[in-house]
N, C-alpha and C positions, 0 to 999 in steps of 0.2 A: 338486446343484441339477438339477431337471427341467425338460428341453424340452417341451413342449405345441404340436405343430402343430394348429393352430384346423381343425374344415369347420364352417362357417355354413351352415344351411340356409335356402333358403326354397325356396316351392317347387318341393320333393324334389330341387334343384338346390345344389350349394354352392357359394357365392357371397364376396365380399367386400363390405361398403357402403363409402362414405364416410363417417365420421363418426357413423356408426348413421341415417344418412339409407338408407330403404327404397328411395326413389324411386332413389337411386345406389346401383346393388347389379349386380356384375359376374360373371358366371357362369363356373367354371375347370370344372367338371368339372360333369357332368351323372349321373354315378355314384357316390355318398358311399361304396358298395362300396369301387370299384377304389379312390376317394382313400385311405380308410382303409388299403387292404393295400398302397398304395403307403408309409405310412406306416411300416406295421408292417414293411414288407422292409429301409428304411433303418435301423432299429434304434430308433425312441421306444418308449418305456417307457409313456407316456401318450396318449390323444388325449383333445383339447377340442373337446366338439361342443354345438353350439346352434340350440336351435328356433327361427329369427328369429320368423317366425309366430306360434309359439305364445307368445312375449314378448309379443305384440301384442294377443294373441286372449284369451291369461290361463290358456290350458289348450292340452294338444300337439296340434299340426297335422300335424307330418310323423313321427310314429312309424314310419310305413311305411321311410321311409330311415333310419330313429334303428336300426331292428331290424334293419335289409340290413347296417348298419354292424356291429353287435353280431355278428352272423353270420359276418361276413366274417373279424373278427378274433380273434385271443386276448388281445390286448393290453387293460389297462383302459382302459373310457371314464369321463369325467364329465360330465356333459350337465346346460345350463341351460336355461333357457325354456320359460315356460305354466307351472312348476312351481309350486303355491298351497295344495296340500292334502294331507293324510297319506296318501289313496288315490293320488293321483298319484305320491307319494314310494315309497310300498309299490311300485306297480306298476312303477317304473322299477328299482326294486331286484329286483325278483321277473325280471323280463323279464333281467338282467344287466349293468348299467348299476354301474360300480367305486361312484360318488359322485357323488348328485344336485348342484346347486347352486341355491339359495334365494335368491334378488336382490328384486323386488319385495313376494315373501313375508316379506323380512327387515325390510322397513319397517314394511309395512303391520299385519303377524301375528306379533309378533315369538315369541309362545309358538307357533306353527309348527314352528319353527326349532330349540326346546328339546327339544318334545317327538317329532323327526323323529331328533334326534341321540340319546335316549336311544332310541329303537324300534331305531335305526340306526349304532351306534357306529364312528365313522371314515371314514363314510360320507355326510356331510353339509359341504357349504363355502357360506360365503355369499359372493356376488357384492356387490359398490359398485363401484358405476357411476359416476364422478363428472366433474362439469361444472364447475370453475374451484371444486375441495373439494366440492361440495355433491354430496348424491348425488339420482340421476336414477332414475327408475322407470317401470316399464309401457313396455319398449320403448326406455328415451332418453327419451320424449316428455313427460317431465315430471318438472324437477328443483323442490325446494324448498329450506328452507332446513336440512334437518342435514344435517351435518357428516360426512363422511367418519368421522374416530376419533370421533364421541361414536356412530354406528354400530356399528364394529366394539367399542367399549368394552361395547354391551351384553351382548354373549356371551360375554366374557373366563371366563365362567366352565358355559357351555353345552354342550362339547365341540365344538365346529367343528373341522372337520379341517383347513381351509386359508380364505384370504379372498380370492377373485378379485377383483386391484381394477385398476380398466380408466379410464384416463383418456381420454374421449368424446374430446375435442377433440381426438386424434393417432389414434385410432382410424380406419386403413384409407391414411392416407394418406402413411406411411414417415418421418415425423416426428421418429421418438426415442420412443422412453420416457420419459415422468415420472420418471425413476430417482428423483431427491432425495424425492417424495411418498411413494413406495412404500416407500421405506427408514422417510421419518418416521411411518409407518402400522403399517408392522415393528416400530418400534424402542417406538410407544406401547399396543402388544397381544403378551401370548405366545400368539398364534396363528401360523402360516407363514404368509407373505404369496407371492401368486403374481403376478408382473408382466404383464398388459395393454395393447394399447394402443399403436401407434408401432413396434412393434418393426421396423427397415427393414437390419441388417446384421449380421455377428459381431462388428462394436464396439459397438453397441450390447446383444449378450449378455455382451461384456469387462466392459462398464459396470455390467451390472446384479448379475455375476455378484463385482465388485469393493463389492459392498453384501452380501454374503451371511451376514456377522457380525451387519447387522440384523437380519435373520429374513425374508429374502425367500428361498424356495425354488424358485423355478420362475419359469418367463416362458412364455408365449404367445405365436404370433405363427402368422400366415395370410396374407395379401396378400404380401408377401415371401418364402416359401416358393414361392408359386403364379408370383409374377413371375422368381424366382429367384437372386432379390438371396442369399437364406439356401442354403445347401447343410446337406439336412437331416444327416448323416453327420457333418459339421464342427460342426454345432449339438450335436449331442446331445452329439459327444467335448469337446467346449470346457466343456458346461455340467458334466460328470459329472467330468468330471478333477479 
């Protein structure tokens, strides 16, 4: 199982929100650089990086730090946000970017998604975003009414590498993980599921990593990392062992 320490960006600052609320968005580092090689020194395998902005905007706003990032490290990244189009997708893969991630694109365009994972094999994960199941788009700012699995159920056979699924409501504020949702999101797609959302201690990595026969692979986690509730060192050896 993989550790994923989060940098949110906005702007070209990384940040944490509350709840995917913009207006509450708390600034740790001012360099996505140094954050990143701070990463990569502690030993992840992975970083998860996200355009807030460009969530917002529907196309990237801080590529300038997305590239400082890429730069800095060797390590792969998989970066979501503003991603909506095959150039966009191209260009983040071209530029060196491990695996885009497709979230609002995954609703709205779902043949996006299809034809982003054949141009791009292994290299494509969709993000659900979900607000009490229902999944949320454009940012958070707008949930309707499908469903978490009848989402993920439509790609069951599209090649997705993984499904970022991030439950909004614990999202920044040390809450816990959804663990039971992620698992039953797991256990109803053979795609890897990556945990989102809550993440606030190494019991909570216990927890998730005690679901791993669902098909949950990986957890996320950022504001607890930054606050330092997480020791990233312990994270990675807890999740890998």
């Amino acid at each position: 199982m993989i550790f994923f320490p989060a940098i949110d960006l906005k702007d070209g600052n990384c940040v944490r929100l509350i709840k995917g609320d913009m207006n509450q968005a708390t600034v740790f580092n001012d360099s996505p650089a140094d954050q990143a090689k701070q990463f990569a020194v502690a030993g992840c395998q992975w970083i998860h990086v996200v355009d807030l902005n460009g969530a917002f905007a529907g196309a990237p706003v801080n590529a300038a730090a997305v590239k400082s990032i890429l730069s800095a490290v060797a390590v792969p990244v998989q970066l979501g946000g503003g991603i909506r189009d095959m150039a966009t997708v191209a260009a983040w893969i071209e530029a060196g970017i491990a695996r885009v991630i497709l979230g609002t694109a995954a609703v709205k365009n779902p043949a996006l998604v299809r034809e982003a994972c054949k141009a791009f094999p292994g290299q494509v994960a969709v993000g659900i975003d979900a607000r009490g199941g229902k999944v949320a788009t454009e940012g958070w700012a707008d949930t309707g009414e499908l469903t978490v699995v009848d989402l993920a159920s439509r790609f069951v056979d599209a090649g997705v590498a993984a499904i970022i699924h991030t439950d909004i409501d614990r999202d920044g504020i040390l809450a816990g993980p959804n663990v039971a949702a992620s698992a039953a999101l797991a256990r109803s797609v053979p795609i890897p599921v990556i945990v989102s959302g809550g993440v606030s201690s190494l019991e909570d990595l216990k927890a998730v990593k005690g679901e791993a026969a669902s098909g949950i692979a990986g957890v996320i986690s950022g504001r607890a990392i930054y606050d330092g509730r997480i020791d990233l060192k312990e994270a990675v050896a807890l999740l890998a062992a």
